[in-house]
KEDRENBA-232997 format. One record per atom (N, C-alpha, C, CB): x, y, z; residue number from 1; residue in one letter; atom name. Coordinates in nm, 3 decimals, m for minus. Atoms other than C-alpha are relative to their C-alpha. Glycine has a CB too. Example, Ala and Ser with C-alpha at 12.3 -4.5 7.8 and 13.67 -1.06 7.14 Angstrom:
{r {0.089,m0.119,0.000},1,'A','N'}
{r {1.230,m0.450,0.780},1,'A','CA'}
{r {0.090,0.120,0.000},1,'A','C'}
{r {m0.099,0.003,0.125},1,'A','CB'}
{r {m0.082,m0.119,m0.006},2,'S','N'}
{r {1.367,m0.106,0.714},2,'S','CA'}
{r {m0.077,0.109,0.073},2,'S','C'}
{r {0.041,0.046,m0.142},2,'S','CB'}
END
This chain:
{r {0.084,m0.118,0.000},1,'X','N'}
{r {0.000,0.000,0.000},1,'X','CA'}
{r {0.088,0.124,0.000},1,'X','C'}
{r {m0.095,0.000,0.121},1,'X','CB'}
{r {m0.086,m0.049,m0.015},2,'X','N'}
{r {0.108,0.364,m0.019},2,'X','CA'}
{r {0.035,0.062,0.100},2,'X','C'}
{r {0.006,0.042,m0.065},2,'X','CB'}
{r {m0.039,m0.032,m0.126},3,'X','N'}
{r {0.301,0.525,0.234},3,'X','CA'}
{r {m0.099,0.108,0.070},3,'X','C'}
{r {0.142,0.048,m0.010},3,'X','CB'}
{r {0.114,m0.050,m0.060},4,'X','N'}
{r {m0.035,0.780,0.295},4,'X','CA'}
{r {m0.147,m0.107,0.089},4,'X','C'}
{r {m0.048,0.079,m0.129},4,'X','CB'}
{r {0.156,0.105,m0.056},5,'X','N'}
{r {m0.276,0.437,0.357},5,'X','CA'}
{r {0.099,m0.091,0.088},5,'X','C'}
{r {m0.119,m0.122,m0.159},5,'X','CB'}
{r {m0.099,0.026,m0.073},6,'X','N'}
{r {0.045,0.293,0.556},6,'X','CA'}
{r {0.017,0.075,0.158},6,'X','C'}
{r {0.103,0.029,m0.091},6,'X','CB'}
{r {0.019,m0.133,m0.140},7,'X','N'}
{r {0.032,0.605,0.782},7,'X','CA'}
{r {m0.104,m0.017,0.048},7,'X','C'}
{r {m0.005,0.163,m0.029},7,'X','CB'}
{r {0.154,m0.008,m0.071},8,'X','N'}
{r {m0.361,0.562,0.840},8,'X','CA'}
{r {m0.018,m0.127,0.068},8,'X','C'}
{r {m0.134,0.019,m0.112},8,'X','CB'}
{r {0.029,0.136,m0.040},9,'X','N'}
{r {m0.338,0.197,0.891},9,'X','CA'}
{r {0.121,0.003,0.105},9,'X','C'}
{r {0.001,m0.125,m0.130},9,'X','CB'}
{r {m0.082,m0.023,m0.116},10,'X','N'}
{r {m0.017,0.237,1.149},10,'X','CA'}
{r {m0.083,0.063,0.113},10,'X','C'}
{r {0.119,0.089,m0.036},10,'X','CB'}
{r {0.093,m0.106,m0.131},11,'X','N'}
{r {m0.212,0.514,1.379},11,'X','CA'}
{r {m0.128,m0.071,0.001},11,'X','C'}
{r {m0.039,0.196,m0.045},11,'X','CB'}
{r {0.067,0.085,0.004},12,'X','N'}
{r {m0.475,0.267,1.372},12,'X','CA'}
{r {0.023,m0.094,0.082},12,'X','C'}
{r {m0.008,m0.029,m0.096},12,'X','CB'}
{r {m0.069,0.153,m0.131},13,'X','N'}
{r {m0.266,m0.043,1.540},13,'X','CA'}
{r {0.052,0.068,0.079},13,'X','C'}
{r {0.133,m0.130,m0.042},13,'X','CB'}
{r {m0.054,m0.016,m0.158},14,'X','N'}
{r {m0.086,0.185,1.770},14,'X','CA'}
{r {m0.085,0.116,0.084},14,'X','C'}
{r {0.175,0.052,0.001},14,'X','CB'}
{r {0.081,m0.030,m0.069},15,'X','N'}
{r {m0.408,0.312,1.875},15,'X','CA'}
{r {m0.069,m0.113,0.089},15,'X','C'}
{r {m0.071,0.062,m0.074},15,'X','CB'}
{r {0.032,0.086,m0.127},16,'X','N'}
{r {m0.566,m0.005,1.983},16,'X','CA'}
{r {0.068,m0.106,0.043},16,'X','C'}
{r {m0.112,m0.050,m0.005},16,'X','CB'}
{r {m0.152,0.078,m0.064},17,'X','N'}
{r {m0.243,m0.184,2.042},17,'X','CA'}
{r {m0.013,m0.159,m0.051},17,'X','C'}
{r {0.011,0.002,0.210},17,'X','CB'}
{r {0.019,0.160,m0.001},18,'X','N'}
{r {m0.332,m0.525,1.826},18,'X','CA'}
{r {0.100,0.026,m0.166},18,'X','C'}
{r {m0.220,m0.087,m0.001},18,'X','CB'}
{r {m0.128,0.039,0.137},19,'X','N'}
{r {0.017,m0.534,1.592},19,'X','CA'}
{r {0.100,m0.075,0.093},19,'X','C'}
{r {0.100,0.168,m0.095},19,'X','CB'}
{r {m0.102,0.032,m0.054},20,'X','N'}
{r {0.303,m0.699,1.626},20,'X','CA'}
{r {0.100,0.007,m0.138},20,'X','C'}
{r {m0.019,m0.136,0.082},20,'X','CB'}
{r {m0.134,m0.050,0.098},21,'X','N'}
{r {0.639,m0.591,1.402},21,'X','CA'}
{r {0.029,m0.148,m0.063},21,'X','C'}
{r {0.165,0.076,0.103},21,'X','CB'}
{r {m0.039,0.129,0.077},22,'X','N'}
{r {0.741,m0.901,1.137},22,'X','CA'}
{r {0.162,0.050,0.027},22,'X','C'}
{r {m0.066,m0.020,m0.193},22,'X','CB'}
{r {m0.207,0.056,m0.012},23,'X','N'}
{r {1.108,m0.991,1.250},23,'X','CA'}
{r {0.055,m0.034,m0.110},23,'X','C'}
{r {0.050,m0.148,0.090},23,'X','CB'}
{r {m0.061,0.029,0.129},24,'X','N'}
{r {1.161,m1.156,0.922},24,'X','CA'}
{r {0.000,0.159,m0.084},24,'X','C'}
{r {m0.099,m0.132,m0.085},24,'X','CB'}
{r {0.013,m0.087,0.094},25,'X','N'}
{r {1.074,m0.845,0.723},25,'X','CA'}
{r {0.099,0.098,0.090},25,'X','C'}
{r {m0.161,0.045,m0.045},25,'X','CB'}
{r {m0.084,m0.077,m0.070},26,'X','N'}
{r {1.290,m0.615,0.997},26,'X','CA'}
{r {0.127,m0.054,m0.038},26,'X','C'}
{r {m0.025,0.003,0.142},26,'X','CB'}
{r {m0.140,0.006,m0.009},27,'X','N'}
{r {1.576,m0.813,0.934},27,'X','CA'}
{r {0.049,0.060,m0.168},27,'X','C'}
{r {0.051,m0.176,0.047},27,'X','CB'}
{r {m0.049,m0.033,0.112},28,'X','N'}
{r {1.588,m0.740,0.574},28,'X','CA'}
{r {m0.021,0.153,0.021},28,'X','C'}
{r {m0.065,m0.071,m0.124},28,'X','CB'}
{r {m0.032,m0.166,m0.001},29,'X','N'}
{r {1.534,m0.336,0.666},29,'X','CA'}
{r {m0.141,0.054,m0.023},29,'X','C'}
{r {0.117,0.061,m0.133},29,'X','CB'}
{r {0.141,m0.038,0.047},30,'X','N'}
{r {1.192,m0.299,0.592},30,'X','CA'}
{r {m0.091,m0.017,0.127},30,'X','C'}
{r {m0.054,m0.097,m0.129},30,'X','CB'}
{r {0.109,0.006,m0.121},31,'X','N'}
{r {0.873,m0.213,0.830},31,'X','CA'}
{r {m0.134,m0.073,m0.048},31,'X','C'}
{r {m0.042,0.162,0.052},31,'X','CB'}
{r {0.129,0.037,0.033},32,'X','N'}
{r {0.580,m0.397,0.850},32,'X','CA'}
{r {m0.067,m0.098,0.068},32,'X','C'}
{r {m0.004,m0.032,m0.115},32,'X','CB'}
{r {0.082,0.095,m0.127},33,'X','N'}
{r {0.352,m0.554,1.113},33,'X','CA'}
{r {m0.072,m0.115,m0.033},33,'X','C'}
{r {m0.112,0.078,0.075},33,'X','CB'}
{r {0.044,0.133,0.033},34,'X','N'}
{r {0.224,m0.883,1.111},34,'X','CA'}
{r {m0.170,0.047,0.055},34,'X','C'}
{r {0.100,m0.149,0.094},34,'X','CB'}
{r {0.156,m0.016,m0.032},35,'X','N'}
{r {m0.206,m0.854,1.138},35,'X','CA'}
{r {m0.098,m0.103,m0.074},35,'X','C'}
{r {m0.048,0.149,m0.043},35,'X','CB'}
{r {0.086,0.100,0.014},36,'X','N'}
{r {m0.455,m1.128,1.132},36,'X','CA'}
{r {0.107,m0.118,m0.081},36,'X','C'}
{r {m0.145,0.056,m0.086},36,'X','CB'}
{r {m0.118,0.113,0.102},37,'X','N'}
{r {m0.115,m1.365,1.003},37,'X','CA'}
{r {0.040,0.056,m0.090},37,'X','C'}
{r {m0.047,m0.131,m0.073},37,'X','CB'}
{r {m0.058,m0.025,0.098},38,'X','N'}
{r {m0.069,m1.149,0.735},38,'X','CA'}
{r {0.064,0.105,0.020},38,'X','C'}
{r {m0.066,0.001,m0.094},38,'X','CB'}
{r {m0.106,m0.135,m0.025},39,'X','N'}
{r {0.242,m0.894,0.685},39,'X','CA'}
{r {m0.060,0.109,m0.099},39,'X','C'}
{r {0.186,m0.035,m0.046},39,'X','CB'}
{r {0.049,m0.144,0.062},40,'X','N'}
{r {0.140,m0.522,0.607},40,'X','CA'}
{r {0.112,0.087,m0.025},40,'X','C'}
{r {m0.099,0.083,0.098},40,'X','CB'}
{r {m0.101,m0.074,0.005},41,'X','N'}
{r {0.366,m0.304,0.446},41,'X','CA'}
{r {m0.044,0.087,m0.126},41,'X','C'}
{r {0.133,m0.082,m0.005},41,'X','CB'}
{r {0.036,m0.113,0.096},42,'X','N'}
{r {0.419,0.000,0.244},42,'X','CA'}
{r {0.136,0.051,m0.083},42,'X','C'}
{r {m0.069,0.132,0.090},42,'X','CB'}
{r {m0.114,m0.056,0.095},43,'X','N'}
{r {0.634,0.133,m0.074},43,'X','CA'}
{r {m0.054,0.148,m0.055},43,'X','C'}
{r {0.028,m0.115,m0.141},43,'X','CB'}
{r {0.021,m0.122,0.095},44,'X','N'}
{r {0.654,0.470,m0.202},44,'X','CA'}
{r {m0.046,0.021,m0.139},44,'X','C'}
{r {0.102,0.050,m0.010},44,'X','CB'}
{r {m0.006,m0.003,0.154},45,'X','N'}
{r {0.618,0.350,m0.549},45,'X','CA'}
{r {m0.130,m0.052,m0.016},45,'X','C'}
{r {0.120,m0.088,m0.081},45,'X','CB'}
{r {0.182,0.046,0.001},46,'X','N'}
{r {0.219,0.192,m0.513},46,'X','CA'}
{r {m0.030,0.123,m0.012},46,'X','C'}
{r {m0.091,m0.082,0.144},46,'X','CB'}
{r {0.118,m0.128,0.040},47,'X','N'}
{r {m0.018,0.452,m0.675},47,'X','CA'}
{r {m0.065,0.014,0.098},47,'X','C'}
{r {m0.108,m0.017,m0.114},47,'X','CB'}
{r {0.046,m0.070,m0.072},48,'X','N'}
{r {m0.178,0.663,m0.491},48,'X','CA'}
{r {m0.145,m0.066,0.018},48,'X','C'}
{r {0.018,0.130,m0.045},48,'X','CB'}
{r {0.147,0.084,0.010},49,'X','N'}
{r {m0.547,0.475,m0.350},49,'X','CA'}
{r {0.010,m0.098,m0.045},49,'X','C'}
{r {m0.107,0.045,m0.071},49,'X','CB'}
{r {0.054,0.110,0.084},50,'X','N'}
{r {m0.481,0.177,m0.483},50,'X','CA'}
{r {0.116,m0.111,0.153},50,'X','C'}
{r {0.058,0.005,m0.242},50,'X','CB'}
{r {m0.052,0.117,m0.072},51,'X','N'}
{r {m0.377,m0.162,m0.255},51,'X','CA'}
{r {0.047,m0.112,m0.077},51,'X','C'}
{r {m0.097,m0.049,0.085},51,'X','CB'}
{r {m0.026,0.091,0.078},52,'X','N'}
{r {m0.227,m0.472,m0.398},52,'X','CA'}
{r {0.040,m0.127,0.134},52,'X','C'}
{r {0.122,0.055,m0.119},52,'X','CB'}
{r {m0.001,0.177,m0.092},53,'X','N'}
{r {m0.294,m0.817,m0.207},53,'X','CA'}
{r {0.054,m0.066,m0.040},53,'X','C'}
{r {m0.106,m0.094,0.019},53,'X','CB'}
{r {m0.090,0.056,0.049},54,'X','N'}
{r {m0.060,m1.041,m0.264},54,'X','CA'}
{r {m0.009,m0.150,0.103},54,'X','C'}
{r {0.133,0.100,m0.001},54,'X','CB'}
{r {m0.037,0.138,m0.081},55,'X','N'}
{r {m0.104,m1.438,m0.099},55,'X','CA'}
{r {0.116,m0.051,m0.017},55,'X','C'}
{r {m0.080,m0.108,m0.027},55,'X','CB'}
{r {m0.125,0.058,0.023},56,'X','N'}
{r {0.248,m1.557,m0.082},56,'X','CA'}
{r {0.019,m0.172,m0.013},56,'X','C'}
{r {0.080,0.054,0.114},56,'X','CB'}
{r {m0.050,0.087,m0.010},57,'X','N'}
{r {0.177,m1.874,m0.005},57,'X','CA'}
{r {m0.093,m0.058,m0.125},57,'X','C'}
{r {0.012,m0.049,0.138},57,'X','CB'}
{r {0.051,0.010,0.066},58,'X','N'}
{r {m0.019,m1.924,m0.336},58,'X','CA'}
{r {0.097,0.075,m0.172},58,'X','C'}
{r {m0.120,0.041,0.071},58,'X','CB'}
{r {m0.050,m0.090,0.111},59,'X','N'}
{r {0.233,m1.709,m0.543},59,'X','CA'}
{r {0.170,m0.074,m0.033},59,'X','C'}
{r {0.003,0.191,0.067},59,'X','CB'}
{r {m0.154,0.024,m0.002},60,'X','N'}
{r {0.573,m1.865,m0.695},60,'X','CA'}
{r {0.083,0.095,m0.159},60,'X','C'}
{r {0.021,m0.208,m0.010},60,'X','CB'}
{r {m0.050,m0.025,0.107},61,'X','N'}
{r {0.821,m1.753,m0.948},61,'X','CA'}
{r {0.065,m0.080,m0.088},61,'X','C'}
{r {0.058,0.073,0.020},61,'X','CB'}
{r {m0.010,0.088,0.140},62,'X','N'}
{r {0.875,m1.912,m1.278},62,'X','CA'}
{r {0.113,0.052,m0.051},62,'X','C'}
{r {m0.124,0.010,m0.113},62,'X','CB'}
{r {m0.073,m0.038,0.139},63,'X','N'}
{r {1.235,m1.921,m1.515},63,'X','CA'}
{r {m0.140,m0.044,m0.099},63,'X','C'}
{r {0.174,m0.111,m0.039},63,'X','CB'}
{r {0.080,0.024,0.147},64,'X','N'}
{r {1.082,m1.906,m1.840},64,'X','CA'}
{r {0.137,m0.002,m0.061},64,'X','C'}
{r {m0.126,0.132,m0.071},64,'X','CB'}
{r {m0.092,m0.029,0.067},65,'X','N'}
{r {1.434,m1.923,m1.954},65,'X','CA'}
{r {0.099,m0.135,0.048},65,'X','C'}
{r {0.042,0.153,0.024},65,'X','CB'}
{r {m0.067,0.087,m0.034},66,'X','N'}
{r {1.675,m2.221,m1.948},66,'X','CA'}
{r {0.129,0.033,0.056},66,'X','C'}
{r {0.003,m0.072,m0.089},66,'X','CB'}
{r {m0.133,m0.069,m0.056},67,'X','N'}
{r {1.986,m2.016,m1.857},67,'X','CA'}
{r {m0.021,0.089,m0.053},67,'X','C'}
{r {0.138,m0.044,m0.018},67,'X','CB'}
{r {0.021,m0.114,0.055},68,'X','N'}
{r {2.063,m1.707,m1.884},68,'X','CA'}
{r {0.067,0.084,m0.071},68,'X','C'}
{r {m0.029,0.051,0.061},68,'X','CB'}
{r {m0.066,m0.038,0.132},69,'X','N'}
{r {2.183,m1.487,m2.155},69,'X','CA'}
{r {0.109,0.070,0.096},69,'X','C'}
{r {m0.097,0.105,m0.130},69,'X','CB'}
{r {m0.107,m0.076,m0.039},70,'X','N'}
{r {2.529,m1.355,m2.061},70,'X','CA'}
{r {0.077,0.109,m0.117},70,'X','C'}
{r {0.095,m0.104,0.053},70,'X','CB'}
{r {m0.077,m0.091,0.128},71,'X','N'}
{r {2.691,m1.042,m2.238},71,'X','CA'}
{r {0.128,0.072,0.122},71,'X','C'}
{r {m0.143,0.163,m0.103},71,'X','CB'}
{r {m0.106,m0.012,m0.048},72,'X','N'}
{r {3.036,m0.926,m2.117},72,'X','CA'}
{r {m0.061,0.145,0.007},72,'X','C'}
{r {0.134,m0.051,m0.070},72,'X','CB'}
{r {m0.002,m0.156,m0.033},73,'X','N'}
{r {3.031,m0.582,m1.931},73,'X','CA'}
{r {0.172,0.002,0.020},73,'X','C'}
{r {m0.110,0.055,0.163},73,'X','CB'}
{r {m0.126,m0.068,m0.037},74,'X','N'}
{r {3.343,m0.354,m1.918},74,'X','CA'}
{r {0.003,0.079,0.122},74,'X','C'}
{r {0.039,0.086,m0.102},74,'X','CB'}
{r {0.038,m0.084,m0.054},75,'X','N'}
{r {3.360,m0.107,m1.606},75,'X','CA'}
{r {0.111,0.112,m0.050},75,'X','C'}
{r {m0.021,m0.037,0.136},75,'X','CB'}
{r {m0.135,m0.068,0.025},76,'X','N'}
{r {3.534,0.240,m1.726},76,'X','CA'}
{r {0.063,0.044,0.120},76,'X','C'}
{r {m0.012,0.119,m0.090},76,'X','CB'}
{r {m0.112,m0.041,m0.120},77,'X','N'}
{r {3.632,0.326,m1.371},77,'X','CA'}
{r {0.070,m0.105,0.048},77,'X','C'}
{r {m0.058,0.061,0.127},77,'X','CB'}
{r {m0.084,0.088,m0.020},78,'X','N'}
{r {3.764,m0.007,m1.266},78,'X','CA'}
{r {0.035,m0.052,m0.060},78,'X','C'}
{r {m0.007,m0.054,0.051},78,'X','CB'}
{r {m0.103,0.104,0.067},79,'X','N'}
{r {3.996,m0.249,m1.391},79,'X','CA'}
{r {m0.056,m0.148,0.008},79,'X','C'}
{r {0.153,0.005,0.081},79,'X','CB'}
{r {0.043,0.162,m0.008},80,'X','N'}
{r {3.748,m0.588,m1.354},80,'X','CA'}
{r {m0.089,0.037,m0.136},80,'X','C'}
{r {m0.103,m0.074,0.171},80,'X','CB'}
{r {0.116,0.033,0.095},81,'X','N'}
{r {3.487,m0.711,m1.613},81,'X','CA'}
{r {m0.077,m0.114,0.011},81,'X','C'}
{r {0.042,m0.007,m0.122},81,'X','CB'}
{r {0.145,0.138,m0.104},82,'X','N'}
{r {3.190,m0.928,m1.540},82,'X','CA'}
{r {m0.069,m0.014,m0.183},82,'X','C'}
{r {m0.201,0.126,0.203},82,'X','CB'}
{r {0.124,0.052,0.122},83,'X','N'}
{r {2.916,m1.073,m1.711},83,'X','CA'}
{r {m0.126,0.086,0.057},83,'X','C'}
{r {m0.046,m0.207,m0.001},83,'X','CB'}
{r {0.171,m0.039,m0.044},84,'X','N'}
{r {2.522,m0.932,m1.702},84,'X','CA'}
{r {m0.072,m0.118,m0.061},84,'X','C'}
{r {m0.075,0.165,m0.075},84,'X','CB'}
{r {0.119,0.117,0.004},85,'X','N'}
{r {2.303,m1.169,m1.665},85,'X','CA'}
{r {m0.160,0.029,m0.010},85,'X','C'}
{r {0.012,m0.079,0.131},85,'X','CB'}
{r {0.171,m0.006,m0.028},86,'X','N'}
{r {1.944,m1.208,m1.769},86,'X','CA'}
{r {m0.067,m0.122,m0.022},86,'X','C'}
{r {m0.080,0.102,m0.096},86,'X','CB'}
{r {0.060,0.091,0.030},87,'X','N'}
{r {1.670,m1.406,m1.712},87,'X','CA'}
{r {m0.123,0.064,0.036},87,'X','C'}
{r {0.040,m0.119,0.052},87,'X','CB'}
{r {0.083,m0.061,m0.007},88,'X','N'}
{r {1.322,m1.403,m1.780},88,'X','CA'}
{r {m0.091,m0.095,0.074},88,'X','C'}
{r {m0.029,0.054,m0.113},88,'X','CB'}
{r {0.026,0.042,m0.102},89,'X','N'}
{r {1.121,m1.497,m1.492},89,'X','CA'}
{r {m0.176,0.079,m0.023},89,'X','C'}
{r {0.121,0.042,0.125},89,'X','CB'}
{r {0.188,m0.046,0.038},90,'X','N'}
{r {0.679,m1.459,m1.459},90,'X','CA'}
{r {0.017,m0.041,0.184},90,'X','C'}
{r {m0.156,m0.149,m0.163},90,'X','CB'}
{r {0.034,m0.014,m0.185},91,'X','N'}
{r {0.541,m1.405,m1.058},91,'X','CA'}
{r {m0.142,m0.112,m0.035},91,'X','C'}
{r {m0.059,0.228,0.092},91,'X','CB'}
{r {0.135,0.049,0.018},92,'X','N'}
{r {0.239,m1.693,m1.085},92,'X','CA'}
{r {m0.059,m0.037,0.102},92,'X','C'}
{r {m0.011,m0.095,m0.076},92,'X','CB'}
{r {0.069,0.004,m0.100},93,'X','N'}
{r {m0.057,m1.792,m0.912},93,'X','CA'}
{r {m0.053,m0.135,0.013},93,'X','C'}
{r {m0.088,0.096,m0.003},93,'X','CB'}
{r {m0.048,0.120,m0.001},94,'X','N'}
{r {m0.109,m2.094,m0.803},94,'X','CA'}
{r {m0.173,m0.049,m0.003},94,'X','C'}
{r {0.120,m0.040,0.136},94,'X','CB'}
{r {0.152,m0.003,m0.035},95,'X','N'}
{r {m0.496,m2.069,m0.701},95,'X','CA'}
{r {m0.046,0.150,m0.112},95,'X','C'}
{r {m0.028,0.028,0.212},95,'X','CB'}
{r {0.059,m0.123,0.057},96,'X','N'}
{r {m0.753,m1.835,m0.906},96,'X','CA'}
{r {m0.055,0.140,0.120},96,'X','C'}
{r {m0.136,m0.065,m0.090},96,'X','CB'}
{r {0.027,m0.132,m0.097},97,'X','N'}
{r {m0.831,m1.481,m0.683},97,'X','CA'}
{r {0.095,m0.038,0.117},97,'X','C'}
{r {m0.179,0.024,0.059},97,'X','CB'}
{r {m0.109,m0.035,m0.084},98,'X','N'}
{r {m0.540,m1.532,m0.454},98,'X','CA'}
{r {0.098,0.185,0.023},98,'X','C'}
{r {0.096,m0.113,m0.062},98,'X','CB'}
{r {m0.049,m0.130,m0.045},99,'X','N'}
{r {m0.388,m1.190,m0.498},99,'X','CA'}
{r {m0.103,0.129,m0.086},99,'X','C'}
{r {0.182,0.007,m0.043},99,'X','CB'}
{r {0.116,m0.121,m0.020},100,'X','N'}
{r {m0.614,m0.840,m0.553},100,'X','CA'}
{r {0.122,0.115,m0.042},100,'X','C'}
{r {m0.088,0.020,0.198},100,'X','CB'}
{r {m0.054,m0.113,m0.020},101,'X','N'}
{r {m0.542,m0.499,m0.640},101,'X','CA'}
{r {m0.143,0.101,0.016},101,'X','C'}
{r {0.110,0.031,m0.123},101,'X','CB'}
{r {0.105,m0.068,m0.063},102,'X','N'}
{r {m0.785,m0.275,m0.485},102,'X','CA'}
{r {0.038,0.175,m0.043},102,'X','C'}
{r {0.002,m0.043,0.183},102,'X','CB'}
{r {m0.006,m0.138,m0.019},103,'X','N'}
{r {m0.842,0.073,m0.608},103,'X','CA'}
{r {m0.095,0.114,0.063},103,'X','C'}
{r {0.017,0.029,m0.103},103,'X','CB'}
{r {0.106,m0.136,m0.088},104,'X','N'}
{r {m1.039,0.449,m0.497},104,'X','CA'}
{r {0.005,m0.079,0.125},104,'X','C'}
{r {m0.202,0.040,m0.061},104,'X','CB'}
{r {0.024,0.014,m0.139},105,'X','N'}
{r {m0.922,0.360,m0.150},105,'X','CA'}
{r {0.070,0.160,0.066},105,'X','C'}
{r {0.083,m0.161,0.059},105,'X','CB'}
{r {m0.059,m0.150,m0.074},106,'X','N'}
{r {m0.881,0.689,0.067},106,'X','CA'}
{r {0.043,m0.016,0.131},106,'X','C'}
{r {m0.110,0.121,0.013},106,'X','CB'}
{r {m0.039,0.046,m0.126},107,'X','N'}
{r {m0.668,0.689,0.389},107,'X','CA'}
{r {m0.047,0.052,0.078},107,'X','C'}
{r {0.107,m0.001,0.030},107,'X','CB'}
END
């Protein structure tokens, strides 16, 4: 959700005191309270009013690619050279209506 329906839904749990902080998601640097089992969190980059549900445990990611294409990079400030790697990868669902995007929501 975005960080305006993030803000409404925070002052919300630490009004009637029923959150508890996701440890897993803290350790990677990120905030976001665990509520009714599920983790709540917020990005700057979600449109404005709009939510996006996401079941994880219904959601995997797919190669669509057998390996992945390598093209030689140069760097001009350092003295190494690598490869870039791509692969093309799909987010799927495993069940039908498992994840949502909810819009005209106001915080």
């Amino acid at each position: 959700m975005p960080t305006a329906h993030f803000s409404a839904f925070e002052s919300l749990l630490l009004a009637t005191q029923q959150y508890k902080q996701d440890d897993e998601i803290a350790r990677a640097g990120f905030v976001g309270y665990l509520f009714k089992g599920a983790t709540v969190l917020f990005d700057p980059r979600v449109p404005s009013n709009t939510i996006f549900i996401l079941n994880s445990r219904d959601v995997m990611l797919v190669s669509q690619t057998e390996r992945p294409s390598a093209e030689p990079v140069e760097f001009p400030d350092r003295l190494v050279r690598g490869y870039k790697h791509g692969w093309a990868v799909a987010l799927v669902a495993k069940r039908l209506n498992s994840n949502a995007r909810i819009n005209n929501i106001t915080p």
